[in-house]
N, C-alpha and C positions, 0 to 999 in steps of 0.2 A: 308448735308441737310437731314434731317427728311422724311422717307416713308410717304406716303398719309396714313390717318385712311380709311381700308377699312370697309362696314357695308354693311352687306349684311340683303334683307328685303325679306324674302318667305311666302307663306301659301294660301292655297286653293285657288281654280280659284273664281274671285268673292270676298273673304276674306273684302278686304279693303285695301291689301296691297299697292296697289297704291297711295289710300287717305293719308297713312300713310309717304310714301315717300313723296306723296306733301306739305303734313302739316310739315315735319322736313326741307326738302328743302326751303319752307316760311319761315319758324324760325327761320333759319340760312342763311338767304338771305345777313349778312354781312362777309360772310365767300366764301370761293372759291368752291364749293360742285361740282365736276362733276358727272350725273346721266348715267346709262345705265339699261336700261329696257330689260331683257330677253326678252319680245315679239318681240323686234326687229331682234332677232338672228335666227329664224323658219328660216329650209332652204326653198329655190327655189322650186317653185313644176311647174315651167313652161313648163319640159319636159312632164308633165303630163295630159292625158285628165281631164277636168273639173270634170267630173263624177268619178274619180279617186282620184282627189286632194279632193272632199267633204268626202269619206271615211279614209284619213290621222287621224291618230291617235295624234293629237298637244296636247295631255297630255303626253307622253312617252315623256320620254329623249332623243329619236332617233331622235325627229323633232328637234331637234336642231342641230344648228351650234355650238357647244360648241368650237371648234376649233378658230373658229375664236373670240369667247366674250372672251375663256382663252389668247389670244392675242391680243384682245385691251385691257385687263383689265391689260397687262403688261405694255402695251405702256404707258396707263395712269399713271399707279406707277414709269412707268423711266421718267412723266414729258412732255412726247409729245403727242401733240393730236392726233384723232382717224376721222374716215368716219366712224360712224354710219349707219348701213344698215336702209332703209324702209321700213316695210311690209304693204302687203297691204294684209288684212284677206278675201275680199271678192275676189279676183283672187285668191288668196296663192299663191302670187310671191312676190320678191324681187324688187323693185322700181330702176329706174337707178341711182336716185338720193339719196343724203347722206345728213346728219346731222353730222358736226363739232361738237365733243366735247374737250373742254378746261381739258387741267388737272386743279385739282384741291387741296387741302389741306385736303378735305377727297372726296371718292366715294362711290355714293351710289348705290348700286347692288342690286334690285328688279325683282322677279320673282317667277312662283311656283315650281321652281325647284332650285332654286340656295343654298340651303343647304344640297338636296340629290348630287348634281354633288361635291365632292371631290376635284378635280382641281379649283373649284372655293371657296368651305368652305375652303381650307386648306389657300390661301389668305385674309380671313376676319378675321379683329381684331374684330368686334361685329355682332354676329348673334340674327336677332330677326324673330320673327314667328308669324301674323299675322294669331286670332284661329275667326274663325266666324262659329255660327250654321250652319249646312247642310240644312237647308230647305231655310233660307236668301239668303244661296250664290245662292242656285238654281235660285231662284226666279231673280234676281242679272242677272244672266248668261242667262236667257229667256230671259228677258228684255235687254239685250246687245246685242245680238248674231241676235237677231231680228231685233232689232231698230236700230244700229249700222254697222253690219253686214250683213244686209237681208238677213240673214238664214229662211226658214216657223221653223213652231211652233213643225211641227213635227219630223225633223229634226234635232231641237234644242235639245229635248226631247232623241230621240235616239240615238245621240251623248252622253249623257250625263251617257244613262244608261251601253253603251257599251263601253265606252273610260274614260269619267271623273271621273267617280265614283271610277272604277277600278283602276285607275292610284294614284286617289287622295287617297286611302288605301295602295297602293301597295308602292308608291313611297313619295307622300305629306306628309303625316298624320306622316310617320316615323321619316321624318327629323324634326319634331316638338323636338325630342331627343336632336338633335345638337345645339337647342336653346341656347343662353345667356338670351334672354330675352324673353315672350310669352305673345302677347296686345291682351287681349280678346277682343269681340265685334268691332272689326276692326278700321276702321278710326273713327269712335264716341267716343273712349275713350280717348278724351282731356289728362286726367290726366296721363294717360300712356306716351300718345304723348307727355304731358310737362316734364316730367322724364325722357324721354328718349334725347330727346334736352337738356337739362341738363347736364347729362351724356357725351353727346357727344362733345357738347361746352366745360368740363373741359378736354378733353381727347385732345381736338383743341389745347389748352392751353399748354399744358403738354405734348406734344410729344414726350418727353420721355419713358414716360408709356405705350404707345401702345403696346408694342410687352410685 
């Protein structure tokens, strides 16, 4: 039996990349796709006062649970499913309850770090990199983090100049190198999006070719 095609989907907080997972995931809705979203893997911060856990730095690679996504992203390649964690962004804790994911025929691994973390590039057969202007995603990420999140305005702001910006030069921006593939204008670039379902469908096909 044939390894799953893995595809790993990164790029800035905000970017599109999520749009872009769900528009390929639509696509290929006659295919077996299991998804796993970095956002779900942020560790626990229950031990922590509230006014502690607002100062966490969730752009570092240290908020992650990478331990545990590099082991279900195995689970899924040997065929068995996974308990997906919940987060829940406005406590920053971990939910008791799980999300079952199905393996699949290929996996799709989205996130703004999943092409800087090494233990998870060096399992993808296709990296692609989700590039969106800096002033968009801003804009993007006030309007989330608020409306979504109830984070104030200001808070939204000083997170971004102290934690996101930095991280997304320091750590984001670089893995744009490890690309295969790089979708300007994020989830609105249809023609990207149809190129790359393409690509991806012959590769379903062909599993041979993957490695």
């Amino acid at each position: 039996m044939s390894s799953p095609l893995v595809v790993g989907i990164a790029g800035g907080t905000a970017s599109g990349k999520t749009t872009v997972a769900r528009k390929v995931r639509e696509a290929l809705a006659d295919c077996r796709v299991a998804f796993i979203d970095q956002d779900s893997y942020y560790r626990d911060l229950s031990d922590l006062p509230m006014a502690e856990r607002r100062e966490v730095n969730f752009d570092h690679p240290d908020a992650f649970d990478t331990e545990l996504l590099v082991a279900h992203l195995a689970e899924l390649k040997a065929g068995r499913a996974i308990q997906k964690p919940v987060y829940d962004f406005v406590t920053c804790t971990r939910q008791p309850q799980t999300v079952r994911v199905e393996p699949g025929d290929m996996i799709l691994l989205e996130g703004i770090l999943v092409l800087h973390m090494k233990p998870l590039r060096d399992e993808m057969n296709v990296r692609i990199y989700v590039d969106t202007d800096d002033d968009l995603r801003i804009l993007r990420r006030l309007e989330r983090d608020i409306h979504e999140r109830g984070q104030e305005f200001d808070h939204v702001v000083s997170q971004y100049l102290r934690h996101v910006r930095p991280m997304h030069m320091g750590f984001v921006e670089p893995s744009k190198h490890h690309a295969d593939i790089i979708v300007p204008q994020g989830g609105s670039n249809d023609i990207a999006i149809g190129m790359i379902v393409s690509a991806l469908r012959a590769r379903l096909m062909n599993p041979v070719t993957q490695r």
